[in-house]
N, C-alpha and C positions, 0 to 999 in steps of 0.2 A: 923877656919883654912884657911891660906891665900892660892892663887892656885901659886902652882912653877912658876918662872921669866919664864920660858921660852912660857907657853902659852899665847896665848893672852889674853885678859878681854876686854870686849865692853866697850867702854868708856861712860864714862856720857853723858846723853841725847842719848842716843840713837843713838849715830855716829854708822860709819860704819869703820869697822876695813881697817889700809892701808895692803895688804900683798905684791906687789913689788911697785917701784918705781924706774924710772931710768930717767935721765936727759940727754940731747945730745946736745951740743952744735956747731951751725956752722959757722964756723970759716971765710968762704966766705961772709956769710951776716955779720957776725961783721965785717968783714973792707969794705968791699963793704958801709956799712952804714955810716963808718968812715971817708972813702976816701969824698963819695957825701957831707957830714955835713960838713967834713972842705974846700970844694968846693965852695959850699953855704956861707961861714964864713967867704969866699974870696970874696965874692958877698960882704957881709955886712959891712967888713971894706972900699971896695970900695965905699958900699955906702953913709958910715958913712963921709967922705971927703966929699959927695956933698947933706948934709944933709939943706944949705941954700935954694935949689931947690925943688919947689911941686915934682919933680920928683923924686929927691935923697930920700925925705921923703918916697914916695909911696915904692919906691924900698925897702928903708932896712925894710920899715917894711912887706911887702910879702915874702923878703929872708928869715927872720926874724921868720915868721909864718913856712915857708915852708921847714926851716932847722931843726923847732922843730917838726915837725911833721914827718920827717925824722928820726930824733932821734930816735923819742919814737917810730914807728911803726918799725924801723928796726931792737931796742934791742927787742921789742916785739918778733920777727920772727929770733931772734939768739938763742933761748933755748926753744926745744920741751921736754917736763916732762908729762912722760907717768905714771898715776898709776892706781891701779887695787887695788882693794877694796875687800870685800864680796859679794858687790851687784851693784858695778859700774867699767865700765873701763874707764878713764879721761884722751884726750890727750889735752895740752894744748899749746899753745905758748901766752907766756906772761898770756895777760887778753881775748885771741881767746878761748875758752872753745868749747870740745867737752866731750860730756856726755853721753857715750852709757851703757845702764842695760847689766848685763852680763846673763840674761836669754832673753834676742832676740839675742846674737850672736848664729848664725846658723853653721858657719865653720871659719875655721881660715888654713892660709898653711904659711909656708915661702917661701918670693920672694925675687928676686933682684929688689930696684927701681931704675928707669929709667930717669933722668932727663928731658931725651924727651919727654917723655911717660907723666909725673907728668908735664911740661911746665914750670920747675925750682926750686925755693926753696919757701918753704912757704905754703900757704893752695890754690891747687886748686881744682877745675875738671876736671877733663881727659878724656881721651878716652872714651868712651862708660859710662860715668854718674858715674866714679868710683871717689871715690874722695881722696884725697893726700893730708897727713902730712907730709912735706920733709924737712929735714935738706940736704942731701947730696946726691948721689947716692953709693947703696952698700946694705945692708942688709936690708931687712922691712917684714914685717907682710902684709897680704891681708885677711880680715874679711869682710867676709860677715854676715848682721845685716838682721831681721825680724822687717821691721817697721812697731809697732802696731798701728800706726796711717792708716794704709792704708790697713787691715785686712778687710774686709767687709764682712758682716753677713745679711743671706739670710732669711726671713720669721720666724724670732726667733731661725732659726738653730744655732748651734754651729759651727758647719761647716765652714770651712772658704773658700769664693767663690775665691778670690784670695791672693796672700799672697807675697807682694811688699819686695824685696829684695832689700839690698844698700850696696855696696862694699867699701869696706875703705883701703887704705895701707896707712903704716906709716912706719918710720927708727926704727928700734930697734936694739940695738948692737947683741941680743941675740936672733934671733927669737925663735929657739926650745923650747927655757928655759920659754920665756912669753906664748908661745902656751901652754906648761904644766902647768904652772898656772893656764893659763884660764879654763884649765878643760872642754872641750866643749864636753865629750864624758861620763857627769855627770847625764844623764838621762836614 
């Protein structure tokens, strides 16, 4: 007997089931990207005219390099895709991976993010060691994560003598709805 469409089934190998997924696209670093690239493209057709000269050579081909790198890092950081698993929460921009278990998130709240505060668009660190997934400023998530790497155990205790906490905000259109998901109130 097959199990009804509607439930899930683990897929082969042992994956880990998606249960939300949401994608945010920002619309400031796509032409902000767009604008610099054909900026740079304006570089390169100048330089292509003075391609006779070591220097015209040198130029277009830095503009060259330095328009494609442009490119690619700017589409990179035009779509954050948040998903949340069984046993993972995954925020992503492009090929930037973050990979947090969803048994270290410790809290989760809704906030507004701040583009001051985050230091613009894209992956940084902020204020006081928090660190920022940002498409835009306007809704986001603030998680706070238990890193087991920095858990320290005393004399074979189980105990844990300090317990290193890392704070994370990201944009999500919906914060309520992903806090519910995450279920942090599962133990």
């Amino acid at each position: 007997m097959s199990a009804p469409k509607h439930q899930y089934k683990r897929p082969a190998g042992g994956g880990d089931v998606v249960i939300y997924r949401e994608t945010l696209i920002s619309r400031v670093s796509f032409y902000i990207t767009i604008f610099v690239t054909l900026a740079l493209g304006g570089g390169i057709v100048y330089a292509l005219s003075n391609l006779d000269t070591p220097v015209g050579r040198w130029a277009f081909w830095i503009l060259a390099v330095v328009a494609s790198l442009v490119l690619v890092l700017g589409i990179c950081f035009t779509q954050l895709t948040i998903t949340v698993t069984q046993r993972q929460l995954i925020l992503a921009f492009g090929f930037f991976r973050l990979t947090l278990r969803r048994r270290d998130l410790v809290g989760a709240e809704a906030t507004q993010v701040s583009l001051s505060d985050s230091s613009g668009y894209g992956i940084h660190r902020g204020r006081k060691g928090v660190r920022y997934w940002v498409t835009a400023a306007g809704p986001g998530v603030e998680l706070t994560v238990r890193d087991p790497a920095a858990v320290k155990k005393a004399d074979g205790n189980d105990e844990a003598q300090t317990d290193d906490r890392r704070r994370y905000i990201f944009n999500c259109r919906d914060p309520r709805r992903l806090i519910n998901i995450l279920d942090l109130d599962r133990e």
